[in-house]
N, C-alpha and C positions, 0 to 999 in steps of 0.2 A: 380740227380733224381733217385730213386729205383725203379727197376722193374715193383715193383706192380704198383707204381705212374706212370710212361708210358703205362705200357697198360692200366688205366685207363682215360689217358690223349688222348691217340689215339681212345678208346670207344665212348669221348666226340665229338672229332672232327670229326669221324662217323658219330656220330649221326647228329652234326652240317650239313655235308657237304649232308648227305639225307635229311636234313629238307630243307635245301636251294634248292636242287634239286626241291624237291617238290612244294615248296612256288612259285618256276621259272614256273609254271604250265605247260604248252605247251612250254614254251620257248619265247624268243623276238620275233622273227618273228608274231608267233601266237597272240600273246599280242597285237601286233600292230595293226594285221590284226581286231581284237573286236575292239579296240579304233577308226579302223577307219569307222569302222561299227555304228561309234555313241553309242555305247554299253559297261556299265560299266565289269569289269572280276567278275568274281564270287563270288571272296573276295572280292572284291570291295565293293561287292552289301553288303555282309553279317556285313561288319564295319560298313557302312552307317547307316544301319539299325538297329544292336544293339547299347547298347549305349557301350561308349569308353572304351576296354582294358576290355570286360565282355566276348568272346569267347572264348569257349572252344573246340577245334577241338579233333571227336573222329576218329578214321579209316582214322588216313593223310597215313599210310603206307600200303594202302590194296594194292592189286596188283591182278589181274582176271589170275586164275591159268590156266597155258599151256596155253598163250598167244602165235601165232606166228609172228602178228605184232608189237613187241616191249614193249616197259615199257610205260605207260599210267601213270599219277602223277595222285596217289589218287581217281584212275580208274576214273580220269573223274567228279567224285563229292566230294562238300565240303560238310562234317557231322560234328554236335556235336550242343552244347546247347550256350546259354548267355542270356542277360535281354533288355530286353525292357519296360522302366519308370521303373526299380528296379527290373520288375516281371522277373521268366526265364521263355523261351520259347527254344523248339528246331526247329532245320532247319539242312537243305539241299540246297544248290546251285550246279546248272550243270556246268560245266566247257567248256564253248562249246569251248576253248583253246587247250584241252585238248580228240581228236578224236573227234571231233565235239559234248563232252556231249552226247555221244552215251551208251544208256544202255547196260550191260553187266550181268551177272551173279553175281559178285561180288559189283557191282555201287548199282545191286538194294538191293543185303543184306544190305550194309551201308545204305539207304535208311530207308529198313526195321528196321532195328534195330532203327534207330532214331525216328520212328513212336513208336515203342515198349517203345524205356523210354519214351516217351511223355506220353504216356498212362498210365504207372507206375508210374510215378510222378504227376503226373494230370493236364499237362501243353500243351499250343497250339502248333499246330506245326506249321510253316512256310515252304513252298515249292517253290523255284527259279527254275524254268523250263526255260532251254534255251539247246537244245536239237536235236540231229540232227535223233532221235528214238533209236530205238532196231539196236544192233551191227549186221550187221550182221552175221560178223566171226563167233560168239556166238550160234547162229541158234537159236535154241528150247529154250535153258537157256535165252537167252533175253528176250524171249516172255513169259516163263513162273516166268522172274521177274517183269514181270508188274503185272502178275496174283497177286502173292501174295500182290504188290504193293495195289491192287484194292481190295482186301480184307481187308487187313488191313484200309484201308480209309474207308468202308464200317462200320468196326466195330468200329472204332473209332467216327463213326459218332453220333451225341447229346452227346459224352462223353467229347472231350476236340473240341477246334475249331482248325478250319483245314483252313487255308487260302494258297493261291497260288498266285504267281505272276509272269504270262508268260514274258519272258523279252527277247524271239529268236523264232524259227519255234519251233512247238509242234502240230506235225503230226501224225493221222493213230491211231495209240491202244493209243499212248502218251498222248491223250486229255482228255482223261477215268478218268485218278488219277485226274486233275484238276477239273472236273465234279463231281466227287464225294466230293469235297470238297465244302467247306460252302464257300467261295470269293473267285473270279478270278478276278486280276488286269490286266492289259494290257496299256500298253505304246505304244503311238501314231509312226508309223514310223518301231516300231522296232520287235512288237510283233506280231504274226500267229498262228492261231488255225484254221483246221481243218483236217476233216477227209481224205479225200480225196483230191491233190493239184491242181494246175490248168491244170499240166499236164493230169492228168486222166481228169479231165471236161472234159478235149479236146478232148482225147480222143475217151470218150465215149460217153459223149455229145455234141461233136462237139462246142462248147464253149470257145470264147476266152474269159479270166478272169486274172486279176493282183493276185498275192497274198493277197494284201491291198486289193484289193476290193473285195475277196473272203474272210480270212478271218482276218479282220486286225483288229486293235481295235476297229475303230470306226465299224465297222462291226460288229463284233462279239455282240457289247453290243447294238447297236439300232436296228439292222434287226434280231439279233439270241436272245438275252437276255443272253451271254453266261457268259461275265464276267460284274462283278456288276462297277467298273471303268477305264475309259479310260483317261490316264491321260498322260501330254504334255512330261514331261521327266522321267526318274527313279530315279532321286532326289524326285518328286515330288511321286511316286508312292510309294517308301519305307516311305516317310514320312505319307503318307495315312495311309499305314498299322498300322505305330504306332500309327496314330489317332485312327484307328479303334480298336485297342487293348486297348486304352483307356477303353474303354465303354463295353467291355468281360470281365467273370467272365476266369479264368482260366479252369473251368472245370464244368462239370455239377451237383458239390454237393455245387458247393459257387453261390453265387452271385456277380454280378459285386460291382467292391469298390467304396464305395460314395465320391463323389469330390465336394468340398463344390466350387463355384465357387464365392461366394459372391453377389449373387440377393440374394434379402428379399421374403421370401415366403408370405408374406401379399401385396406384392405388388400387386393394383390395375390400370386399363388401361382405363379410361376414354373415350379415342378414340379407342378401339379396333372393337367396333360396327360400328364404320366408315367404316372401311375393306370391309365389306359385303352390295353390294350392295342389295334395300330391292326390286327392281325386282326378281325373280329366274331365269329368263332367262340371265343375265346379268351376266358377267364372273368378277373374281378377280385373285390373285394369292394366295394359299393357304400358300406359302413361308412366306407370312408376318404375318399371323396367328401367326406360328409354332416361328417364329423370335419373336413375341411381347411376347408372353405366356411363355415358356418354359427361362429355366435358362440364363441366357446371361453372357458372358464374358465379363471381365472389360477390356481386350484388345481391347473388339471390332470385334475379330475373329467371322466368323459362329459359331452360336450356336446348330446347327446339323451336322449332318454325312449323307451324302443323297447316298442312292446304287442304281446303275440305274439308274441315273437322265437322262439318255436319251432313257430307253426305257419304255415302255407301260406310257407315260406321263401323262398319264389320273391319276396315282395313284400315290405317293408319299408315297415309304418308306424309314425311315431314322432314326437313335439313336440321341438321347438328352437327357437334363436332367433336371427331376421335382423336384427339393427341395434337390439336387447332386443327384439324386436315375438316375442309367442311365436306360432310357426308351425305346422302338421301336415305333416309332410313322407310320401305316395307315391312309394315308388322300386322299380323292378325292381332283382329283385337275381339278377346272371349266373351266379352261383357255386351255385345253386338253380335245378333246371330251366330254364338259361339265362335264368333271366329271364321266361320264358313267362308267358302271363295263364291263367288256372283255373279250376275251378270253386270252390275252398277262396279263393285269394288276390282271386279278385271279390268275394264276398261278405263279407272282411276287409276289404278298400280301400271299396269301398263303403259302408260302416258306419259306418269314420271319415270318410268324407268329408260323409258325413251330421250325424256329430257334428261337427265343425268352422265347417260350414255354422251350425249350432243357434246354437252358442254361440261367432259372430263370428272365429274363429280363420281365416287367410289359408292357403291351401293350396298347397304348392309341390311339384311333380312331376317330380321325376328320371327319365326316359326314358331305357330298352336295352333294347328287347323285341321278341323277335325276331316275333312273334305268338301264336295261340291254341295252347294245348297240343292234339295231336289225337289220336285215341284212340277204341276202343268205351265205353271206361269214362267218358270225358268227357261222349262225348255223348249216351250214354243215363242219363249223372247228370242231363243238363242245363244242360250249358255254355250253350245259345243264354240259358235265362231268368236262368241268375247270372249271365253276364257284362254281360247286358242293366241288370241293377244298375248297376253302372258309370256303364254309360252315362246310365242315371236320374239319379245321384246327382250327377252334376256339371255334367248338364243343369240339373238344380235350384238348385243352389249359387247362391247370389249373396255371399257373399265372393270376396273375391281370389281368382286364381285364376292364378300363373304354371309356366308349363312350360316347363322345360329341355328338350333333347335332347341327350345324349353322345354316342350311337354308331350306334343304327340303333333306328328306327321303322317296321316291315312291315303293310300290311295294315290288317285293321280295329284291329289292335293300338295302330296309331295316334292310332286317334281314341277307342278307348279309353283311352287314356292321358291327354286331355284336350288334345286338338288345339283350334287355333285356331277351329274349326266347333262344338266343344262346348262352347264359352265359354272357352279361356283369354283372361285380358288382355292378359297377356302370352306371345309364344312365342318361344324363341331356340333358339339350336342352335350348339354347338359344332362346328369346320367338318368333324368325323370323324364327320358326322353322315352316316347312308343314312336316306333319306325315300323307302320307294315302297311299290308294289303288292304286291312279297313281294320275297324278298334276289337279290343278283345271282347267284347259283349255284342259286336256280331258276326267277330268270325266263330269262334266257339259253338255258338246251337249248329254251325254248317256244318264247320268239321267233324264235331262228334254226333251229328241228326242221330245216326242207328244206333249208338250209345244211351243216348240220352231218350231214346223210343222205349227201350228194354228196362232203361233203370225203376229198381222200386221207388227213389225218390228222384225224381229228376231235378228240380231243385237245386237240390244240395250236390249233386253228380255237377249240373252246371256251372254253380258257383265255385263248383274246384277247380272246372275245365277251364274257365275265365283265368282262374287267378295261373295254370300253369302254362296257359298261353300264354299271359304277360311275362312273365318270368323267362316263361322258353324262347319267346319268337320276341314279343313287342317290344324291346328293349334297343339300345344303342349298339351293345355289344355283335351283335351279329353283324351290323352294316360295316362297322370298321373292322371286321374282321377282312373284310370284303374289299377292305379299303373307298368305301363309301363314303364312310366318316372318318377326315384325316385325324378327329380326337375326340376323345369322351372328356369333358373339364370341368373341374370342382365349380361352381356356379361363383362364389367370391373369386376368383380367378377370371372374370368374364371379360372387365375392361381393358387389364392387360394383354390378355391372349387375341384379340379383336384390334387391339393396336399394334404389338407384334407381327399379325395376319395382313393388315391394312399395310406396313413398313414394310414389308416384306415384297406386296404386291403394288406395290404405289409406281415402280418404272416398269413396268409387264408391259408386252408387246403381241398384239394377236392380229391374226389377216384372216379376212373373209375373200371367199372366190371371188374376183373380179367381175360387176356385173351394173348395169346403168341404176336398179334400183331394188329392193324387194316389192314383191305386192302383200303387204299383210291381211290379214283374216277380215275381211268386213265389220 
């Protein structure tokens, strides 16, 4: 072997024997200690999740300069790009094997820079947060890598999506980057988010509290609204993610890619009108709407993506798809504080509609609401400014924008829902639809008060009144008289008329006044 040939030979096996170092992350001991934490390692997570032999690691050799407690593999985080369903995406996994995933100066450049080609290329990022915080060795430099962490999310935001998924503790400034991002996942068991631990509670509020039951998944998403799914293991939560990447455009100049699922867009539903009971007080499940109507799977799998399913219940949002076009569907849901608008369920619909808006996705809203929840506790939370979100948010919108009506529409609830006045393009109304001022059982005792003073039986004088108000006013036919409602439509007609609607409105063009930004409703 020549010279030149051995020091090339021993360059390789360098190279080899720091990549093996690396790949060893923390070391065995460490390793084991995650496994038996119930907790996949950080590469683990990132194979999972891409599809097979597409990673590409950027910054495996960084190293946090004038370290004096030792060599750290890959300061702690995995960087670099790969695909998921064909598309690429870039990511970041914490290494909590690895100094417990503790941010440093260097951890958050790799960070940064990975947020930066996502941006450049027009691709989503992914975030694996498992994290023991800010170094503290680091001091000042850790704290001011979150900063630029938090900016760069900031401006990243409506441009590519930005999902997260908490998979260890994620304490103090750490929960910031995950909040600014568009999804937070969370794993039952395993995940923790918040600000402050149980230790300080304790402290300061003299409060005894579990972690889990301060901030654990199921926590986070039914009592905070913090992350949109709380799900059983991290098999099942990385598999989410690439469901939910299904149905995203890559960036905010495309639209999401159409997937033909194989439903017939002419199909009609004969029994769909069964659904809805024709009392209004009487609850159903608005799931089976959403299931009969929209595209379905020949496997049989759900036919949506539902975010939140266990917080603000009254409201239902979630992605699917009308004719492959993937959609965000807003739906009252009866079976949940009838349906009612809130101050939790504003601020969840308004968020996604926000999001939808961003990244070209067509909005369709399932109306049954009877109107505003009322309440001291509402309205000294602040129902007039969350539910005023709402109303922002789809005043803004210039995507498609169709609304259904099933059953009854009261009040400002109405146009909260995204009445023809708030920009839908379309609005239709099943003919069980009540469109008014508030429901017949009470506008009735107001309108006819002096009637019903005088009558021998008031009772039964009211029970008449109820039923020729509905008849006379709460119906559909007065509003598209008005042209309120572009159509009154047989309810088995629903899919098609809704795809129609959607084809129709899919290359639409709208302009807002020229201005640096809105301020929405607090």
């Amino acid at each position: 072997m020549t010279e030149d040939r051995q020091i090339k030979e021993h360059q390789l096996a360098d190279l080899a024997r720091r990549r093996e170092q690396i790949l060893a992350m923390g070391g065995p001991e460490q390793v084991e200690r995650q496994k038996k934490r119930g907790k996949l390692t950080a590469r683990e997570r990132i194979e999972q999740l891409l599809d097979a032999g597409t990673f590409q690691e950027t910054g495996m050799f960084a190293r946090n300069r004038g370290a004096a407690y030792g060599d750290v593999p890959a300061d702690g985080v995995i960087t670099g790009y790969g695909q998921v369903n064909g598309r690429t995406v870039y990511i970041f996994s914490q290494d909590f094997t690895s100094m417990g995933g503790t941010l440093s100066e260097i951890h958050a450049r790799k960070i940064c820079q990975t947020m930066d080609g996502a941006m450049r290329a027009g691709c989503p990022i992914i975030g694996i947060n498992d994290s023991g915080g800010a170094r503290i060795q680091d001091g000042v430099e850790s704290l001011a890598g979150y900063g630029e962490i938090f900016r760069r999310n900031t401006h990243a935001s409506g441009v590519i999506p930005q999902i997260c998924a908490i998979l260890g503790p994620c304490a103090g400034g750490a929960v910031y980057s995950p909040a600014l991002m568009d999804f937070i996942f969370m794993v039952q068991g395993i995940s923790h988010a918040f600000i402050t631990g149980p230790r300080v509670v304790k402290a300061v509020m003299g409060e005894e509290i579990s972690e889990e039951a301060l901030g654990g998944a199921a926590a986070a998403q039914r009592k905070a609204g913090v992350c949109c799914r709380s799900e059983n293991s991290e098999a099942e939560c990385l598999q989410s993610i690439r469901e939910l990447l299904s149905y995203l455009p890559p960036n905010n100049r495309e639209r999401p890619k159409r997937v033909d699922w194989g439903d017939k867009p002419d199909r009609t539903d004969a029994t769909l009108f069964d659904i809805v009971p024709a009392n209004p007080s009487r609850t159903y499940d608005m799931h089976r709407v959403i299931e009969r109507v929209f595209d379905q799977r020949p496997e049989g799998r759900p036919n949506y993506f539902e975010l939140f399913p266990a917080f603000a219940t009254n409201m239902i949002t979630c992605f699917a798809r009308l004719n492959g076009w993937a959609v965000g569907i807003i739906a009252n849901q009866p079976m949940a504080k009838a349906g009612c608008l809130d101050i939790d369920s504003s601020d969840k619909a308004s968020r996604f509609i926000r999001f939808c808006d961003a990244f070209n996705i067509p909005i369709v809203n399932l109306v049954d609401v009877p109107g505003y929840l009322p309440g001291t506790d509402q309205e000294w939370g602040g129902i007039i400014r969350h539910g005023a979100k709402m109303l922002y948010a789809y005043s803004e919108a210039t995507v498609p924008k169709l609304t259904l009506a099933i059953r009854k529409a009261y009040g400002g609830s109405y146009i909260g829902m995204c009445s023809k006045e708030l920009g839908a393009d379309v609005m239709l109304c099943w003919p069980s639809t009540e469109l008014a001022v508030m429901g017949p059982d009470g506008a009735a005792p107001i309108i006819y008060r002096k009637e019903l003073e005088k009558a021998e039986d008031p009772q039964a004088l009211l029970a008449q009144k109820i039923k020729e108000y509905r008849e006379e006013f709460a119906n559909p036919y007065k509003a598209a008289a008005t042209l309120r409602v572009d159509d009154v439509i047989d309810p088995a007609q629903t899919r098609p008329k809704l795809i129609a609607a959607l084809q129709a409105t899919l290359e639409k063009t709208e302009s807002r006044p020229p201005k640096k930004h809105g301020v929405m409703p607090a």
